[in-house]
N, C-alpha and C positions, 0 to 999 in steps of 0.2 A: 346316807348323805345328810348332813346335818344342815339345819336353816340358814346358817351364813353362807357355807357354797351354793347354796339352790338361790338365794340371793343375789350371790354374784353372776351367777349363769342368766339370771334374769335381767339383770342393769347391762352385763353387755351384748346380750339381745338385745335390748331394748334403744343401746346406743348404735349398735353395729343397725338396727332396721334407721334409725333416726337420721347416719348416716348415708344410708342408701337415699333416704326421700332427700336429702338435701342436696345430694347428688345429681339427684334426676331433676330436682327445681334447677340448679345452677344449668344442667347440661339441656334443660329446656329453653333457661330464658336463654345463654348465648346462639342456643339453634336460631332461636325467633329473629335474636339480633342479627347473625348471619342470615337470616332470611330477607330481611327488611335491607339489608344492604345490598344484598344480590337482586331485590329489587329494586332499590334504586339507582342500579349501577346499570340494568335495563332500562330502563326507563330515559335513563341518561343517553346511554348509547340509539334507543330509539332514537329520542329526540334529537340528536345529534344527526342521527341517518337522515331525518325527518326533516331538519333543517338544509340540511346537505342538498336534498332531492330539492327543496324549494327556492333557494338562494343561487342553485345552479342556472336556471331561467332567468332568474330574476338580474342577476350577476349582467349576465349577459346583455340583456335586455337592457340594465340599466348603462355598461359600455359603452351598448353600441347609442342612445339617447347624449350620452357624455358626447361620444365622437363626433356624431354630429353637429353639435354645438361649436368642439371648438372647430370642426372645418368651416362650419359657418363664418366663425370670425374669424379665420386667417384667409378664409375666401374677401369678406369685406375689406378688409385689411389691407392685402396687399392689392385688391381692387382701388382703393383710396390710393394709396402711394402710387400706384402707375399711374391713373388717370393724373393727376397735379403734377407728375415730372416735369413735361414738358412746359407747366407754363412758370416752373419755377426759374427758368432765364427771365423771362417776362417781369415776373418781379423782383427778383435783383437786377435788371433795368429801372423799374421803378424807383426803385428804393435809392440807385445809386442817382438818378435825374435829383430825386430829393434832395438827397445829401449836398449837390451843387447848382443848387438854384441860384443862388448867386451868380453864378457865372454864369448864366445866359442869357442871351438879346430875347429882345421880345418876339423877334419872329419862331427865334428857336423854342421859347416858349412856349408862344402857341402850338407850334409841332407837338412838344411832348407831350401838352394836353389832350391834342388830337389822339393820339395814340396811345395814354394813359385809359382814355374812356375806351378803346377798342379792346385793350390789357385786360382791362376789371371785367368787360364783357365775358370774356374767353375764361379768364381766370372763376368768375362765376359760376360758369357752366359744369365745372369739374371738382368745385371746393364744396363736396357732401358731406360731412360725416355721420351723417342718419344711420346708414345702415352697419356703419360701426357701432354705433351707440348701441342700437336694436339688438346684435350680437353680442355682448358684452352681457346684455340683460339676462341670457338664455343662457352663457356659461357662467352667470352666479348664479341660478337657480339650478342648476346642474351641479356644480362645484368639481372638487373637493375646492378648500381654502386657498391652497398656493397657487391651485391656478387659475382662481378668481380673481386673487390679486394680481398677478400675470396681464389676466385680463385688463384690467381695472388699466394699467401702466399702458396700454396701448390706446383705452381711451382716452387718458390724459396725455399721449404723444400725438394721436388725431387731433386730440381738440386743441393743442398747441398752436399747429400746425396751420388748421381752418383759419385760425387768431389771425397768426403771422400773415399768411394768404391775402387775408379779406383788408389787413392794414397796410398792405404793400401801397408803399409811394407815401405814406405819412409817417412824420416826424411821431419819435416815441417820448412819450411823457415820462419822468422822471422826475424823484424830491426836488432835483435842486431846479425843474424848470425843461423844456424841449431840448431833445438831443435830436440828429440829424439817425436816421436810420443804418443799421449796419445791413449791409446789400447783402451778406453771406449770410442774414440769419433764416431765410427761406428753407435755405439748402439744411443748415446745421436742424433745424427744426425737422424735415425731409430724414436726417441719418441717426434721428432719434425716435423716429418713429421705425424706420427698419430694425434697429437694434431693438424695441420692445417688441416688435413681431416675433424676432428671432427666439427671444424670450420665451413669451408664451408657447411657440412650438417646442422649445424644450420641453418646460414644465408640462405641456400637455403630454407630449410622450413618455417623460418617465412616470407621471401616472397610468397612461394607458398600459403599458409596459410591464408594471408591477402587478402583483397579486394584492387583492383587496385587504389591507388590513391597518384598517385607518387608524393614526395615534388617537393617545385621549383627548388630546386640545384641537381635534382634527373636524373640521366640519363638512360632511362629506357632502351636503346638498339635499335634494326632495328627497334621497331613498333610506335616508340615515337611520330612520326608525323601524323600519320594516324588519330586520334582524330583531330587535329587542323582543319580539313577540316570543321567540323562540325560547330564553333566558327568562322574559317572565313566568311562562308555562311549567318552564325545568322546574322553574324554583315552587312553586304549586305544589306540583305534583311530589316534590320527596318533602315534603315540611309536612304531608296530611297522612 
Protein backbone atom coordinates (compact mmCIF):
# COMPACT_ATOMS: atom_id res chain seq x y z
CA UNK A 1 0.00 0.00 0.00
CA UNK A 2 1.63 3.11 -0.76
CA UNK A 3 1.85 6.37 1.68
CA UNK A 4 -1.08 8.23 0.00
CA UNK A 5 -3.72 5.39 0.90
CA UNK A 6 -2.29 4.68 4.40
CA UNK A 7 -2.83 8.56 4.58
CA UNK A 8 -6.15 8.61 3.65
CA UNK A 9 -7.26 5.60 5.78
CA UNK A 10 -5.67 7.65 8.44
CA UNK A 11 -7.67 11.39 8.04
CA UNK A 12 -10.89 9.28 7.78
CA UNK A 13 -10.36 7.71 10.99
CA UNK A 14 -9.36 10.29 12.31
CA UNK A 15 -12.48 12.28 11.11
CA UNK A 16 -15.01 9.31 11.36
CA UNK A 17 -13.55 9.14 15.57
CA UNK A 18 -13.78 13.33 15.44
CA UNK A 19 -17.21 12.72 14.59
CA UNK A 20 -18.14 10.30 17.02
CA UNK A 21 -16.82 12.71 19.95
CA UNK A 22 -18.91 15.47 18.48
CA UNK A 23 -21.63 13.35 18.62
CA UNK A 24 -21.57 12.24 21.85
CA UNK A 25 -20.94 16.25 23.04
CA UNK A 26 -24.00 17.31 21.06
CA UNK A 27 -26.17 14.03 22.34
CA UNK A 28 -24.76 14.96 26.00
CA UNK A 29 -25.36 18.50 26.19
CA UNK A 30 -29.25 18.10 24.72
CA UNK A 31 -29.56 14.98 27.27
CA UNK A 32 -28.54 17.59 30.18
CA UNK A 33 -30.94 20.20 28.40
CA UNK A 34 -33.70 17.65 28.54
CA UNK A 35 -32.87 17.01 32.00
CA UNK A 36 -33.05 20.37 33.27
CA UNK A 37 -36.50 20.86 31.73
CA UNK A 38 -37.98 17.75 33.00
CA UNK A 39 -36.87 19.30 36.08
CA UNK A 40 -38.22 22.03 35.93
CA UNK A 41 -41.35 20.94 34.76
CA UNK A 42 -41.33 19.05 38.42
CA UNK A 43 -40.61 21.40 40.13
CA UNK A 44 -43.49 23.28 38.48
CA UNK A 45 -45.94 20.71 38.81
CA UNK A 46 -44.83 20.29 42.62
CA UNK A 47 -45.27 23.74 43.19
CA UNK A 48 -48.49 23.90 41.67
CA UNK A 49 -49.63 20.67 43.75
CA UNK A 50 -47.97 22.48 46.62
CA UNK A 51 -49.93 25.58 46.18
CA UNK A 52 -53.11 23.62 45.41
CA UNK A 53 -52.84 21.76 48.84
CA UNK A 54 -52.39 25.45 50.47
CA UNK A 55 -54.88 27.77 48.80
CA UNK A 56 -57.47 25.06 49.28
CA UNK A 57 -57.82 26.04 53.26
CA UNK A 58 -56.89 29.07 52.65
CA UNK A 59 -59.67 29.74 49.88
CA UNK A 60 -62.13 28.73 52.04
CA UNK A 61 -61.07 30.33 55.05
CA UNK A 62 -60.86 33.38 53.34
CA UNK A 63 -64.87 32.87 51.80
CA UNK A 64 -66.22 32.10 54.63
CA UNK A 65 -64.33 35.69 56.57
CA UNK A 66 -65.71 37.54 53.06
CA UNK A 67 -69.36 35.97 53.93
CA UNK A 68 -69.40 37.12 56.90
CA UNK A 69 -68.76 40.59 56.44
CA UNK A 70 -71.11 40.96 53.89
CA UNK A 71 -74.00 39.41 56.17
CA UNK A 72 -72.86 41.64 58.61
CA UNK A 73 -73.88 44.55 56.51
CA UNK A 74 -76.91 43.54 54.80
CA UNK A 75 -77.75 42.45 58.51
CA UNK A 76 -77.15 46.22 59.46
CA UNK A 77 -78.67 47.44 56.50
CA UNK A 78 -81.74 46.30 56.35
CA UNK A 79 -81.83 46.45 60.19
CA UNK A 80 -81.54 50.43 59.44
CA UNK A 81 -84.29 50.53 56.97
CA UNK A 82 -86.87 48.64 59.07
CA UNK A 83 -86.28 50.42 62.17
CA UNK A 84 -86.95 54.27 60.30
CA UNK A 85 -90.01 52.95 58.38
CA UNK A 86 -92.30 53.55 60.55
CA UNK A 87 -91.36 56.92 61.50
CA UNK A 88 -91.06 58.05 57.96
CA UNK A 89 -94.94 59.10 58.02
CA UNK A 90 -93.80 61.08 60.91
CA UNK A 91 -91.69 63.02 58.81
CA UNK A 92 -93.38 63.66 55.89
CA UNK A 93 -95.94 65.13 58.41
CA UNK A 94 -93.15 67.24 59.34
CA UNK A 95 -92.07 68.36 56.39
CA UNK A 96 -95.48 68.82 54.90
CA UNK A 97 -96.53 71.29 58.50
CA UNK A 98 -93.40 73.02 57.10
CA UNK A 99 -94.12 73.54 53.75
CA UNK A 100 -97.68 75.35 55.00
CA UNK A 101 -96.87 77.24 57.82
CA UNK A 102 -98.40 79.96 56.60
CA UNK A 103 -101.50 78.64 56.70
CA UNK A 104 -101.98 78.06 60.23
CA UNK A 105 -103.48 79.84 63.35
CA UNK A 106 -101.56 80.12 66.12
CA UNK A 107 -103.20 77.58 68.19
CA UNK A 108 -102.62 75.07 65.39
CA UNK A 109 -99.33 76.10 65.74
CA UNK A 110 -98.62 75.45 68.68
CA UNK A 111 -100.13 71.85 68.29
CA UNK A 112 -97.60 71.17 65.57
CA UNK A 113 -94.79 72.17 67.71
CA UNK A 114 -96.23 70.01 70.34
CA UNK A 115 -95.91 67.24 68.42
CA UNK A 116 -93.05 67.98 66.13
CA UNK A 117 -90.76 67.68 69.45
CA UNK A 118 -92.57 64.36 70.29
CA UNK A 119 -91.67 63.29 66.19
CA UNK A 120 -87.88 64.17 66.49
CA UNK A 121 -87.95 62.22 69.88
CA UNK A 122 -89.19 58.91 68.14
CA UNK A 123 -87.56 59.69 64.94
CA UNK A 124 -84.22 59.98 67.26
CA UNK A 125 -84.42 56.84 68.74
CA UNK A 126 -84.13 54.76 65.45
CA UNK A 127 -82.05 57.15 63.06
CA UNK A 128 -78.38 55.14 63.68
CA UNK A 129 -76.41 54.62 61.04
CA UNK A 130 -73.40 53.45 63.19
CA UNK A 131 -73.55 50.07 62.70
CA UNK A 132 -73.88 50.46 58.92
CA UNK A 133 -70.85 52.45 58.93
CA UNK A 134 -68.93 49.91 61.08
CA UNK A 135 -70.03 47.18 58.31
CA UNK A 136 -68.99 48.81 55.49
CA UNK A 137 -65.43 49.06 57.01
CA UNK A 138 -65.04 45.16 57.26
CA UNK A 139 -66.31 44.51 53.65
CA UNK A 140 -63.39 46.96 52.31
CA UNK A 141 -60.96 45.33 54.21
CA UNK A 142 -62.21 42.08 53.03
CA UNK A 143 -63.18 43.16 49.47
CA UNK A 144 -62.84 42.04 46.32
CA UNK A 145 -63.38 45.85 44.57
CA UNK A 146 -66.88 45.65 43.28
CA UNK A 147 -68.16 44.76 46.24
CA UNK A 148 -66.56 47.46 48.18
CA UNK A 149 -67.85 49.82 46.19
CA UNK A 150 -71.42 47.93 46.52
CA UNK A 151 -70.71 48.66 49.92
CA UNK A 152 -69.65 52.07 49.81
CA UNK A 153 -73.31 52.91 47.79
CA UNK A 154 -75.27 51.70 50.80
CA UNK A 155 -73.17 53.86 53.04
CA UNK A 156 -73.80 56.83 51.15
CA UNK A 157 -77.82 55.72 50.82
CA UNK A 158 -77.85 55.37 54.92
CA UNK A 159 -76.09 58.33 55.33
CA UNK A 160 -78.53 60.15 53.03
CA UNK A 161 -81.13 58.95 54.67
CA UNK A 162 -79.98 59.81 58.52
CA UNK A 163 -79.56 63.56 56.63
CA UNK A 164 -83.01 63.71 55.47
CA UNK A 165 -84.42 61.95 58.92
CA UNK A 166 -82.64 64.34 61.46
CA UNK A 167 -83.83 67.66 58.95
CA UNK A 168 -87.37 66.50 58.84
CA UNK A 169 -89.64 69.62 59.42
CA UNK A 170 -86.91 72.36 58.11
CA UNK A 171 -86.96 74.30 55.22
CA UNK A 172 -83.99 73.16 52.61
CA UNK A 173 -81.35 75.59 51.66
CA UNK A 174 -80.74 76.16 48.24
CA UNK A 175 -78.45 78.96 45.86
CA UNK A 176 -81.12 80.81 45.19
CA UNK A 177 -82.10 81.09 49.07
CA UNK A 178 -85.02 78.65 51.41
CA UNK A 179 -87.21 76.33 49.69
CA UNK A 180 -90.18 74.79 51.73
CA UNK A 181 -89.32 70.98 52.04
CA UNK A 182 -90.53 68.24 49.67
CA UNK A 183 -92.60 65.88 52.21
CA UNK A 184 -91.87 62.66 49.77
CA UNK A 185 -88.22 63.04 50.19
CA UNK A 186 -87.99 60.82 53.37
CA UNK A 187 -89.62 58.14 51.55
CA UNK A 188 -87.45 58.50 48.05
CA UNK A 189 -84.31 58.69 50.31
CA UNK A 190 -86.02 55.25 52.21
CA UNK A 191 -86.24 53.50 48.33
CA UNK A 192 -82.72 54.41 47.56
CA UNK A 193 -81.33 52.90 50.22
CA UNK A 194 -83.26 49.43 49.48
CA UNK A 195 -82.22 49.65 46.00
CA UNK A 196 -78.27 49.80 47.16
CA UNK A 197 -78.99 46.92 49.52
CA UNK A 198 -80.37 45.00 46.80
CA UNK A 199 -77.28 45.91 45.11
CA UNK A 200 -74.66 44.90 47.24
CA UNK A 201 -76.39 41.31 47.71
CA UNK A 202 -76.11 40.91 44.15
CA UNK A 203 -72.59 41.72 43.86
CA UNK A 204 -71.83 39.86 47.02
CA UNK A 205 -73.28 36.67 45.51
CA UNK A 206 -71.91 36.65 42.17
CA UNK A 207 -68.59 36.82 44.00
CA UNK A 208 -69.35 34.25 46.33
CA UNK A 209 -70.55 32.23 43.67
CA UNK A 210 -67.74 32.42 41.30
CA UNK A 211 -64.29 30.64 41.43
CA UNK A 212 -61.52 32.67 42.57
CA UNK A 213 -59.79 34.28 39.81
CA UNK A 214 -59.33 37.79 40.28
CA UNK A 215 -58.63 40.15 37.14
CA UNK A 216 -55.59 42.28 37.00
CA UNK A 217 -57.08 45.62 37.94
CA UNK A 218 -58.95 43.45 40.70
CA UNK A 219 -58.23 44.25 44.30
CA UNK A 220 -59.18 41.27 46.19
CA UNK A 221 -58.69 42.57 49.79
CA UNK A 222 -56.28 41.32 53.03
CA UNK A 223 -55.68 37.91 51.27
CA UNK A 224 -54.39 39.29 47.85
CA UNK A 225 -50.74 38.53 48.59
CA UNK A 226 -50.71 35.22 50.06
CA UNK A 227 -50.73 33.37 46.41
CA UNK A 228 -47.76 35.35 45.24
CA UNK A 229 -45.57 33.38 47.56
CA UNK A 230 -46.07 30.46 45.36
CA UNK A 231 -45.00 32.21 41.91
CA UNK A 232 -42.11 33.80 43.66
CA UNK A 233 -40.76 30.47 44.73
CA UNK A 234 -41.54 28.92 41.00
CA UNK A 235 -39.65 31.41 39.72
CA UNK A 236 -36.38 30.80 42.12
CA UNK A 237 -36.21 27.64 41.85
CA UNK A 238 -36.03 27.02 37.68
CA UNK A 239 -33.67 30.36 37.05
CA UNK A 240 -30.93 28.57 39.62
Amino acid sequence: MSLWGVGQETATAVMGAGGAVVGAALTGMFTVRGARRQAAAAVQAGLAQAASAYLGPLDTARRAAQREAYVRLMTAAQSYATEVRPVLRLARGMDRAAANTDSLSRREAASEAAAEADFRDRISAVNNPNPVSTAVQHVELEGPAEVAEAARQVRAATTGLFRTLRQAGHSERVAGGVVPPDPERSWTRHEELLTAIERFTQAAQEHLNRRDHPRSDERPGRWARVPAFFSRSSARRTTT
